[in-house]
N, C-alpha and C positions, 0 to 999 in steps of 0.2 A: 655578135651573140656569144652566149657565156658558153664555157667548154659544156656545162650543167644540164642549158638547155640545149645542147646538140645532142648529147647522148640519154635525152628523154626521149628526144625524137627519133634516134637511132632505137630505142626501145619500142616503142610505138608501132614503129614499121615493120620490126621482126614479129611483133603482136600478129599486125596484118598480114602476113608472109605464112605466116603457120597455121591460122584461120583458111587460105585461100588452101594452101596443101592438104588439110586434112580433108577441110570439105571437098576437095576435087573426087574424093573418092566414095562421093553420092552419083557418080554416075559409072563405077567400077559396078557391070551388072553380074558380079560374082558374089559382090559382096551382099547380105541381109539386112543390114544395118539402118535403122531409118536417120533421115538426115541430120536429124537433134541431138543424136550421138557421135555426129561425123565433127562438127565446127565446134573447135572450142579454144578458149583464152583462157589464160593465167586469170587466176583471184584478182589481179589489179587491173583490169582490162574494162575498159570502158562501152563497151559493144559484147554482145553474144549472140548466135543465131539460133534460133527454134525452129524447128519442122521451117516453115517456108516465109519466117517473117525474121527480119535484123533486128535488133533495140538496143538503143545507143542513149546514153546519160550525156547532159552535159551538169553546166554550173547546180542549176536547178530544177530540170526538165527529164521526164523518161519520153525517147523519140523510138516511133514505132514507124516500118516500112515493110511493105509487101515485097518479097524475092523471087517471087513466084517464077517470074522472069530474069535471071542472075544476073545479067546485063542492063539489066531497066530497073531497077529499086523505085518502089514508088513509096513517096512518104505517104502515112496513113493518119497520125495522127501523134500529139503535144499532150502529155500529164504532166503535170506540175506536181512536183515532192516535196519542195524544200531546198534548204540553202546547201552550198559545200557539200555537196552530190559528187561522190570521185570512184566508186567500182559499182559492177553490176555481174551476178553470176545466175545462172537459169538452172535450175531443174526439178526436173519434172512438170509440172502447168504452173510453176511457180517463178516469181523471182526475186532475187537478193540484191538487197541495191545498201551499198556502204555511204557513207555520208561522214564528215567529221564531227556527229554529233548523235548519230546513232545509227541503227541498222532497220529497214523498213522492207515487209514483205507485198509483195503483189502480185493476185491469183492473175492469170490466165488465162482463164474460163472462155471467155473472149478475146482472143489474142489480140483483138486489134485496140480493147479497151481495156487494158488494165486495170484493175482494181484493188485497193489499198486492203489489205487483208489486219496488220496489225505494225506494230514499230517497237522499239526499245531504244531507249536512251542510255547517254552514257559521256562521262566528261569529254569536252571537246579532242579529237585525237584525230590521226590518219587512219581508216576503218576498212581494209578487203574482207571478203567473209566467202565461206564456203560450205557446202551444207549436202549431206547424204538423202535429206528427206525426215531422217529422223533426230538429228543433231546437226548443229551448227555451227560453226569455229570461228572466230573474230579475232584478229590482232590488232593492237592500237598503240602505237610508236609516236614515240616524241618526233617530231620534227618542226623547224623554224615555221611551217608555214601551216601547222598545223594549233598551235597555241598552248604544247602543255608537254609533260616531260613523261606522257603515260607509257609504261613497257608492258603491255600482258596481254596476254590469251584468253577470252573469254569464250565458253564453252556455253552453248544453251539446249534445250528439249523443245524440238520445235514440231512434236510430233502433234498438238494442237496450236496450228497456221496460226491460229486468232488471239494467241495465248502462250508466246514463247516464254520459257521460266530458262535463268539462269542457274546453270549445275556449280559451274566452279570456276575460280579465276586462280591463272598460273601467270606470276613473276615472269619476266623473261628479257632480255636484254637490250633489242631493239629491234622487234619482228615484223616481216612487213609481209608479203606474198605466201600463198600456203597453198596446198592441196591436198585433194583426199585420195590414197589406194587402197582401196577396199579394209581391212580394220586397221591401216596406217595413216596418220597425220603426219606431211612435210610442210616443216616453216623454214623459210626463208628469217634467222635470227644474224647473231653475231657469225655463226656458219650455220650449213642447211642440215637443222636436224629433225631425226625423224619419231616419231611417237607411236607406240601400238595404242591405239584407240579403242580396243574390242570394247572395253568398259570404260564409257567416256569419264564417269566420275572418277576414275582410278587411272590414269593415263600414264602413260612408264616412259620414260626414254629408251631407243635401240641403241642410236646409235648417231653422228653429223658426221657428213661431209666437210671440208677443210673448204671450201669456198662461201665469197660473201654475195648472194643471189639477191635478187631483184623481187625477182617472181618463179614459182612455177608452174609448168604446164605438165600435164599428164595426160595421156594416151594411150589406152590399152596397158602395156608392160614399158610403153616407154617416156624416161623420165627428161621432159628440157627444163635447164635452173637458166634463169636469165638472167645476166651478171651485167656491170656496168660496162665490160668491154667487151662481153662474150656469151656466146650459149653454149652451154654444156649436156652435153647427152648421155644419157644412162639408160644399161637396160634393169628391170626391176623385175624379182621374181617374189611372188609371195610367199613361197615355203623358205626361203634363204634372203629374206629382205635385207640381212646386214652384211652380204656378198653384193651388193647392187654391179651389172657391170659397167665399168667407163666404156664409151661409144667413141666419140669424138668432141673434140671441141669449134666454133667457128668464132671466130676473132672479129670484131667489127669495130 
């Protein structure tokens, strides 16, 4: 096996590892938190958990499973979306499902049935997306297996579900995982930089990190960038975002 697909798979599992950690602490009876805010993966993550049900993308398919019982996953149910189906991110009763050919929302309503709410197209590319509820972020990077040499940020108003309209598109070098902190945008480009977002049509630079990340995960104040050999940890404050501080690093 190629060194390539060892350390996709080595990414993968740290996916699952940080998913299992977070949500462990749905049963901390200190905390208030409801579940849907506990479990979460990076923009490139192919699974996300809502309140008590998993949904997992494969090639073409959104798979839906009951967790009710954290030990017992029962599948529930097969939607069909579409071709080159490669990230999926949840929130609020909604979900964001990336594809190499466009971006497709699906309400929630009924969790266990999904329903296609609206899509947008766009030349074929590698698509993670991320989304506040009321804007939306897409990065779309050339790669070999993707079909095209596209670099940019596509920015949309997705504040009507049925009817996303695109704000703005920003150039950018070859971006691939992103996250949102509250009116901060982190991509995952040439290094991980960050964007104040208050005014999505007006987007600033702060400031990048000196590393080339994969993907990132965010939680509360704290930042993981997932690199090809490593995770790196930060704390994040939002009055001093371009102080971020360094945590640790874990080597794999």
């Amino acid at each position: 096996m190629e060194k390539k697909e060892i350390n996709m798979k080595k990414i993968l599992l740290f996916f699952v590892l940080i998913l299992i950690i977070f949500s462990c602490f749905k049963n901390d009876s200190s905390s208030n938190e409801s579940y849907d805010n506990i479990g979460k993966g990076g923009s490139m993550a192919r699974f996300t958990i809502l309140n008590n049900y998993l949904y997992t993308v494969d090639d073409g398919s959104l798979n839906v499973f009951s967790i009710v019982e954290n030990n017992k996953p029962v599948f529930l149910n097969k939607v069909y979306i579409g071709f080159q189906i490669e990230t999926l991110f949840a929130y609020d009763n909604n979900l964001f499902i990336g594809s190499q050919s466009g971006m497709f929302i699906y309400s929630l309503d009924n969790p266990e049935i999904p329903i296609q709410e609206s899509s947008v197209e766009h030349f074929t590319a590698c698509d993670p997306v991320v989304t506040d509820g009321i804007t939306a972020y897409v990065t779309l990077h050339s790669e070999s297996t993707c079909g095209n040499d596209l670099n940019v940020l596509e920015i949309y108003n997705v504040t009507d579900i049925q009817n996303p309209a695109l704000l703005q598109t920003r150039n950018m070098i070859s971006p691939k995982g992103l996250g949102l902190y509250n009116d901060y945008l982190i991509v995952c480009d040439d290094e991980v930089k960050i964007f104040d977002v208050s005014e999505p049509n007006a987007m600033t630079f702060v400031k990048s990190i000196d590393i080339q990340g994969f993907d990132v995960i965010i939680q509360n104040n704290h930042l993981i960038v997932v690199g090809e050999n490593g995770l790196y940890q930060y704390s994040l404050d939002n009055n001093d975002i371009e102080n971020l501080t360094y945590l640790s690093t874990i080597d794999y």
